[in-house]
N, C-alpha and C positions, 0 to 999 in steps of 0.2 A: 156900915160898910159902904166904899164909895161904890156905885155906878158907875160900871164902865162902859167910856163912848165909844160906837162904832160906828164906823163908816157903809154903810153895801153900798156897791156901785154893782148895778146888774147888765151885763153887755152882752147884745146878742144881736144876729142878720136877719133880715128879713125872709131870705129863702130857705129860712129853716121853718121847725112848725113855733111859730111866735106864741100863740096861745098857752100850750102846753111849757114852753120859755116863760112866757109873764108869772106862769101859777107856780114853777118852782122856785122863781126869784122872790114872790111873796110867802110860799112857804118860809124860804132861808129866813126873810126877815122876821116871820113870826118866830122863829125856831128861839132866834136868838134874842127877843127879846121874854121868851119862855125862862131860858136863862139867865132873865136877870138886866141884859143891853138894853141901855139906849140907844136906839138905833135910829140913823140920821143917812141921809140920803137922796136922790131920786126915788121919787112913788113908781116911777116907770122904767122900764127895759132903756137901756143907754144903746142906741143906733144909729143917732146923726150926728154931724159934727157942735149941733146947736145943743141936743144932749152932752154932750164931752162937756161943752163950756159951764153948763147947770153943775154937772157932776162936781166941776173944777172948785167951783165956788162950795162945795161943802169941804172939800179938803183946807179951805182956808183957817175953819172952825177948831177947835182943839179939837182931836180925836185921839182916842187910846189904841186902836187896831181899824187896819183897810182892809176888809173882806171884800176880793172880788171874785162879784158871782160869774162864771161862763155857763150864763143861762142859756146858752147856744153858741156853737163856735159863731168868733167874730175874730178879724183882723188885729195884728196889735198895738195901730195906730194910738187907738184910745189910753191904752195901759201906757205907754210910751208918755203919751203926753200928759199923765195925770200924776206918773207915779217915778217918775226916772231921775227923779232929783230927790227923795224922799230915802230919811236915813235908815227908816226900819226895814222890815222883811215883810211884803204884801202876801197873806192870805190868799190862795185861788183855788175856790172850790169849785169842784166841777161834779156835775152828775150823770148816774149812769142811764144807759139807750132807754128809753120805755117804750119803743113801737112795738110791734111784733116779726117776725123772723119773718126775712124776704123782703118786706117793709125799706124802705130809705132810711138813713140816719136822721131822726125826729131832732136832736139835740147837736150832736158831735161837740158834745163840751169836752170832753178829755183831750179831744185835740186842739181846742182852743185856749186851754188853760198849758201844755204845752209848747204850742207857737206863741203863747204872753209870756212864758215861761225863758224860752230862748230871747226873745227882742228884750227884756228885764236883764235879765245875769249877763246880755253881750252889753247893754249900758251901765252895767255896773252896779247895780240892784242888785236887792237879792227876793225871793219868791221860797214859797211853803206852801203845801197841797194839802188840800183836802178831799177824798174823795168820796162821794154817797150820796144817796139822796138824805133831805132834812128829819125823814123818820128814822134813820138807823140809830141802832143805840151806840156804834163806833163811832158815830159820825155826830151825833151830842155830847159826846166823852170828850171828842178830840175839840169839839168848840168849848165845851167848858173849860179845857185846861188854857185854852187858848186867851180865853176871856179872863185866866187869872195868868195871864204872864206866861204861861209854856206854851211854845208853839211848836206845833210838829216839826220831828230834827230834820234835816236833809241829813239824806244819806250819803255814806263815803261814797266815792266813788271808785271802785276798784280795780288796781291794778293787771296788767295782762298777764296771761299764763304762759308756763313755759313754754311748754312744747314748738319748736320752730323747724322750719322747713328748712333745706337746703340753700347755702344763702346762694351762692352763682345762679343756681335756676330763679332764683327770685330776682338776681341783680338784671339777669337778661330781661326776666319777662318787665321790669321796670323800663329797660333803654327799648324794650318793644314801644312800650305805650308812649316812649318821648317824643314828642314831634304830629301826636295825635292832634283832632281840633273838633271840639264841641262847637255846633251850631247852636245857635242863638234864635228864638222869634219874640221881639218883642220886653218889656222890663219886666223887671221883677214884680210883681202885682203889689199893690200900696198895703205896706201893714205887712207883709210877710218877708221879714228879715232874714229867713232861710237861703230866699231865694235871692240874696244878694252874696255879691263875691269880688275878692281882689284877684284882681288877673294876674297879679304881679307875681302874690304868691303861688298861682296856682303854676304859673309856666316856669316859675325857678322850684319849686318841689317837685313838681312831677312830667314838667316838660309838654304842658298841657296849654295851648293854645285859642280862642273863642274869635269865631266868625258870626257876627250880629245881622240880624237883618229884624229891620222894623218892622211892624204890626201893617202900617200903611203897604208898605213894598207884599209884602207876602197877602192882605187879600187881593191886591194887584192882580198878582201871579196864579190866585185861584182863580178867579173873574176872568184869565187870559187864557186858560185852560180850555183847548179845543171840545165841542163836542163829541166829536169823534172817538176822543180820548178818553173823556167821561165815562162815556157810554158805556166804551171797552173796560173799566173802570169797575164799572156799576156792576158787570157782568163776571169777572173774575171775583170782583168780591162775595157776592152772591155763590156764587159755586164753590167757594170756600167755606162762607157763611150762610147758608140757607134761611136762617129768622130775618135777615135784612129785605128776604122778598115782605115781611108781614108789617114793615113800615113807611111810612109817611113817605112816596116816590122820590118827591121832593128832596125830602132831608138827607136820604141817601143817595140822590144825586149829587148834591153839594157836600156831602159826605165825601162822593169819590173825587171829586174834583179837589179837595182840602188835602186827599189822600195824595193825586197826582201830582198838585206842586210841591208838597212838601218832599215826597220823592226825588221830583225832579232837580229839586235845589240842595237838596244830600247827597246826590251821587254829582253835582256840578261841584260841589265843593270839598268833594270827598272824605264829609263830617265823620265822624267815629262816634258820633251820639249825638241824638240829636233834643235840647230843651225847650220850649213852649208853652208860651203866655195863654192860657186854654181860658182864661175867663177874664174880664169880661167880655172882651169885645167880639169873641167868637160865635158865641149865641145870641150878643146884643143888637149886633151889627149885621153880622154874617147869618143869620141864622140858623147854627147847627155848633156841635160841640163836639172836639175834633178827636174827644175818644178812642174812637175805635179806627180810626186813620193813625195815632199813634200807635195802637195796637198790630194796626196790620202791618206797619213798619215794623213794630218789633220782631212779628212775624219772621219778618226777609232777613231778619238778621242786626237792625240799628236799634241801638237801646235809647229808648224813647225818656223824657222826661214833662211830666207837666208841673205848672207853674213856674217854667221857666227856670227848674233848681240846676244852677251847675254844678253846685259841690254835688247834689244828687248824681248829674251826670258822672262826676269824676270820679264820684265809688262805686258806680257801675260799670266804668269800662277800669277802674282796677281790678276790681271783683274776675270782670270776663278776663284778662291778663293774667292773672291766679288760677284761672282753672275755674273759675265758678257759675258759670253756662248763663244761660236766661235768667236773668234777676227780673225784679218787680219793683217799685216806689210806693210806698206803702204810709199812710197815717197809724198810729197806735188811737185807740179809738173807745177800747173796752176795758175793763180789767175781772174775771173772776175770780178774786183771791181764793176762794175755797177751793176749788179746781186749779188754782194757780197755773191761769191760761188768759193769754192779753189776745185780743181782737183786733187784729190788723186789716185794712181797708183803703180801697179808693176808689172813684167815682167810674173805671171802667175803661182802661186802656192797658189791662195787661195781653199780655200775648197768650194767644189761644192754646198754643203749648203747654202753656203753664194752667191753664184748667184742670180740674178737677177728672174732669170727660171731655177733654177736647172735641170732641164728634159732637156732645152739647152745647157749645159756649156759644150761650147764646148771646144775640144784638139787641138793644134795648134801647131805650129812650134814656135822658140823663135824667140822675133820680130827684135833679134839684128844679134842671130846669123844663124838663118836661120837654123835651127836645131831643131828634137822635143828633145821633149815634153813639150810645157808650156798649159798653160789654156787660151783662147782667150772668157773671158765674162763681162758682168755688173756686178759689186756687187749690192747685194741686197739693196732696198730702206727701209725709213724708220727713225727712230732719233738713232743718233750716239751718243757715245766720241770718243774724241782720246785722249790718254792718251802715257806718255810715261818717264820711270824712267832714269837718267841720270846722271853724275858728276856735282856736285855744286863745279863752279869757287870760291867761296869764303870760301869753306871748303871741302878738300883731303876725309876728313876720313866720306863721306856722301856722299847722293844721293840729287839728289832735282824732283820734280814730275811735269809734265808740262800735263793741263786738259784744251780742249776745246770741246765742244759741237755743235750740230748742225744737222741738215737731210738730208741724202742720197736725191737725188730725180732720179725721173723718167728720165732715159737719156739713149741715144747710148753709146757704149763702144768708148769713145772719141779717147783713145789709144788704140792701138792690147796689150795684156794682160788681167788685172782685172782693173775695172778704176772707180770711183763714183764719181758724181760731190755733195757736200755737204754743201748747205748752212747754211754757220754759222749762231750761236744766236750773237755772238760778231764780231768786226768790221775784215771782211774780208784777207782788207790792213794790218792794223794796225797788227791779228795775223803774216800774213808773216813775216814781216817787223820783228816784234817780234823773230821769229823762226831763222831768220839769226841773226841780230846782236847780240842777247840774245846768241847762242853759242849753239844752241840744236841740236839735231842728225835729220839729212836727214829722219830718219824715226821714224814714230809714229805709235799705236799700234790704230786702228778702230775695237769697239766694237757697238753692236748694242741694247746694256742693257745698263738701265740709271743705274749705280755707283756709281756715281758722291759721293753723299752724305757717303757710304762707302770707295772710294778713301780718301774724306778728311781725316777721321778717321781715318784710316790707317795713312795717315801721322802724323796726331797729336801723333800716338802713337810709328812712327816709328822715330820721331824729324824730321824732312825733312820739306822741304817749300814748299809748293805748288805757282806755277805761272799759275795761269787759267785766260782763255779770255771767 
């Protein structure tokens, strides 16, 4: 019987927990050579660019199957440049949280196997998931069949439902939002293809405009930030938020200050949402993480975006033009198939509204960088979408809309951040599974107003396809 070769390439970031990262990457490779693989590779976690090139050179080698491990989220530079010219379908297993409840996201591999996922299927790849850690007995079923030639299928993607809204009321609330303009701070962070966008498409489909301001210009404008201002700043937040008295003075003074310009250059330019480059240079440089200044914007009424996602922006102020109130930007994060309930998250700039206990939402340090200001609470419960506008692979000059449904429920803040656990109406696995190979962005927009039926219509009338679960 031949031996079949495989490849693991194990990718992970340093501000996750690496440790805990290296020993599930060496699991995987024991796993698989339990069953049988020759297994060829880096010995170590792929993190530098001088790793990527080691990695590169084992792909030169004849291999049977590329298993890449998201031994902790990482960017999708690496996948991009190892695997984007390559005929088969890459393997990306990713494994589930092991901290415990409250804790920070130890791994966030599920989201890194879907942002590899989307930068793969937009260059024209294709991608298969696996999800579990190396002891499940699903998750050795699914690598042995894998290792004899079946790879898990991608799932259909499915078509939208009937039910539609009133189209006038929909055609209006669309020439509302025309002529709207997302601010801009800074690019798209390296590796995350989400957060890239054609302006062209965006202002001839939905009449959607982008005012840019650089990273350099905007900590300008913080650093020019009156004391006086601050101060007043510091003090209104505080009386909002009470846990900000229990942190580093510092960090929430440069906190409000982060707050007042970005303020102040939203209402100068009269943005209708505003996106932001939140890492790195904001805690590297500036030092403080602009969290919960996004958040308190949201607050006042501007739907916030971090990592600078504009298509995120622009399904959240479709969303708000539908009727669909306070939305959230959200990572998929977890998956319970038995509970068939996915674990949505992010690092802590939603608006206090949208808490679980508003009167609790509390202010925290950020859970990666150990630096304020982020937001540490439950979103609120209750019936969702998520919704989320993005490039359609089979057509440049479009958008395509991805809609899934389902309930917040009653739960612990699983991750330190905003975190909801949301049991879907449709099959749990199945959407994952969906979200990766399908090529969709790591992040989706959580609304707590049913749409749904105004979403469709909107796309009927925008031409775009809906793919809802």
């Amino acid at each position: 019987m031949t031996t079949v070769r495989v490849a693991v390439i194990p990718t992970a970031r340093p501000t996750f927990v690496v440790d805990v990262a290296r020993r599930r990457a060496e699991d995987a490779r024991d796993t698989l050579r339990d069953l049988g693989a020759e297994v060829v590779g880096p010995g170590d976690l792929v993190m530098t660019p001088e790793d990527v090139e080691h990695a590169a050179d084992t792909l030169q080698e004849d291999v049977d199957l590329v298993v890449h491990v998201c031994a902790s989220f990482s960017d999708a530079n690496p996948a991009l440049e190892l695997y984007a010219d390559r005929d088969e379908p890459i393997l990306l297993w990713s494994f589930r949280e092991p901290g415990p409840v409250g804790d920070r996201l130890w791994l966030n591999s599920l989201c890194g196997a879907n942002l590899i996922g989307h930068a793969l299927v937009r260059a024209g790849a294709a991608v298969r998931l696996v999800y579990g850690d190396p002891d499940e007995p699903q998750v050795r079923e699914t690598l042995r069949r894998a290792l004899g030639g079946e790879l898990p299928p991608a799932p259909d993607l499915p078509a939208g439902h009937r039910a539609r809204a009133d189209v006038d009321e929909v055609r209006e609330s669309l020439d509302r939002l025309r002529g709207s303009t997302i601010g801009t701070v800074g690019d798209a962070p390296p590796g995350f293809t989400p957060s890239e966008y054609d302006p062209e498409v965006l202002e001839r489909l939905l009449g959607l405009r982008v005012e840019p301001l650089s990273i350099d210009e905007t900590f300008a404008r913080i650093r020019a930030v009156p004391d006086e201002e601050q101060r007043a700043e510091v003090a209104d937040a505080t009386a909002a938020r009470p846990s900000l008295a229990d942190l580093d003075p510092q960090e929430v003074s440069r906190h409000a200050a982060v707050t007042t310009a970005l303020r102040d250059h939203s209402a100068s330019q009269a943005v209708a949402a505003l996106a932001v480059r939140c890492w790195p240079e904001f805690p590297s440089q500036l030092g403080v993480c602009p969290c919960s200044s996004l958040s308190r914007l949201a607050d006042e009424g501007l739907p916030t975006q971090c990592e600078r996602d504009v298509y995120g922006a622009a399904t959240m102020l479709l969303l708000g033009a539908l009727g669909g109130g306070p939305t959230y930007l959200v990572d998929t994060v977890d998956l319970d198939a038995e509970r068939n309930i996915v674990r949505v998250w992010h690092c802590g700039s939603a608006a206090t509204e949208l808490a679980a206990e508003p009167r609790n939402a509390t202010q925290f340090v950020h859970c990666n960088r150990k630096i304020g200001v982020a937001g540490n609470f439950p979103l609120r419960t209750g019936p969702v979408v998520m919704a989320r506008l993005t490039e359609d692979p089979e057509d440049s000059n479009r958008l395509r809309l991805l809609i899934a449904s389902g309930e917040s429920i009653l739960a612990p803040n699983r991750f330190q951040g905003n975190s909801a656990d949301v049991h879907l109406d449709a099959d749990a696995t199945q959407f994952v599974h969906g979200l990766v190979t399908g090529g969709f962005p790591h992040h989706t927009v959580l609304a707590w107003t049913d749409v749904r039926p105004a979403l469709r219509t909107a796309a009927d009338l925008l031409g775009i396809p809906v793919i809802e679960w």
